[in-house]
N, C-alpha and C positions, 0 to 999 in steps of 0.2 A: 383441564389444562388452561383454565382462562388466567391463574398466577401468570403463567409461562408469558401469555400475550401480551399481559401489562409490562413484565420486564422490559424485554424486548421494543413493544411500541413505546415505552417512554425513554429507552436508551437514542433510541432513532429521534422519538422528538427532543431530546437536550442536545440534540447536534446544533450548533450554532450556522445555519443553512441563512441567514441574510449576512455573513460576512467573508472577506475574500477569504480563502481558503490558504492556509499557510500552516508551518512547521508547528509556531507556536498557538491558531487555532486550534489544529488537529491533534494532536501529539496528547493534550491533556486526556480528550476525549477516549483516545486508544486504550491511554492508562487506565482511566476510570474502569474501561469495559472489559480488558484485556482477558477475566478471569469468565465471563459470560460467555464469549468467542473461545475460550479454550474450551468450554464444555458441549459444544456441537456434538451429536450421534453424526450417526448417517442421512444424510441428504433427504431418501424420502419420506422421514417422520418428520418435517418439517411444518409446521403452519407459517400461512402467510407472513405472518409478522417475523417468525425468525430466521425466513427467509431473506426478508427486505434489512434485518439487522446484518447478518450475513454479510449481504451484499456489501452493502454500507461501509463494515468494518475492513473487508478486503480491499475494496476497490482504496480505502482510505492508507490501508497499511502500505499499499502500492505506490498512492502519492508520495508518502514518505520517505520511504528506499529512494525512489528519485529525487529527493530533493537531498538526501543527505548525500547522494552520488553527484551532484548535480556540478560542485566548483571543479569536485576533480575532472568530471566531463567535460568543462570549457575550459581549464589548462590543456586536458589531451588533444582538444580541438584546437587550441591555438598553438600548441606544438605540431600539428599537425599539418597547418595552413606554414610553417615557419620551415626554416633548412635544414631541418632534421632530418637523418638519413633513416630510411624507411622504415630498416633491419632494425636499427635502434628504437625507434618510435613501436615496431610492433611487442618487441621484447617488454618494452618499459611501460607500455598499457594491458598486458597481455589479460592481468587478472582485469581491472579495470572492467574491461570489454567484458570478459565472462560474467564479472555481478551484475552489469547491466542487461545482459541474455537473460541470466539465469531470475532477476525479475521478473519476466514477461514469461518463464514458461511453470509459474507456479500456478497449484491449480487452484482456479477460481470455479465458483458457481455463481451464474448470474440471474439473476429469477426475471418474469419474464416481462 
């Protein structure tokens, strides 16, 4: 399995990890790998390294959902701070709110 290690440890090292972190940093790198991360087994035939890729790509695909949520987030929040009537505001963010839930309860493994 040492093929497997190299994949893996040089996907993690082409991560651009000295710059800030943004849509258009990240976003290539998903793509590149996208097809590597689809082909995970189960968890504990893992070796360290495509654990640490793993992680990486999750924790990465996660920034992203948030950021591509992010303008509509601070419309909701500035409708929200504004005289909008409550009823209305819950109605009109209702989904909104749920992709934002429903990010946080996808399952991650986070190695240790």
């Amino acid at each position: 399995m040492k093929l497997n290690k190299d994949i893996y440890s040089n996907a993690v090292s082409e991560f651009p990890t000295d710059q800030v972190l943004n849509e258009v940093i990240i976003t290539p790198w998903l793509n590149t790998y996208k097809s590597l991360y689809k082909e995970f087994d189960l968890p504990p035939l893992w070796n360290e390294e495509e654990m640490h890729f793993f992680d990486l790509y999750s924790r990465l695909e996660t920034l992203i959902e948030y950021y591509r949520l992010k303008e509509l987030a601070q419309i909701a929040l500035d409708d929200y701070n504004s005289e909008i009537d409550k009823k209305e505001y819950l109605s009109k963010y209702e989904q909104l709110g749920n992709q934002l839930v429903l990010i946080d309860l996808q399952p991650r493994i986070h190695s240790k």
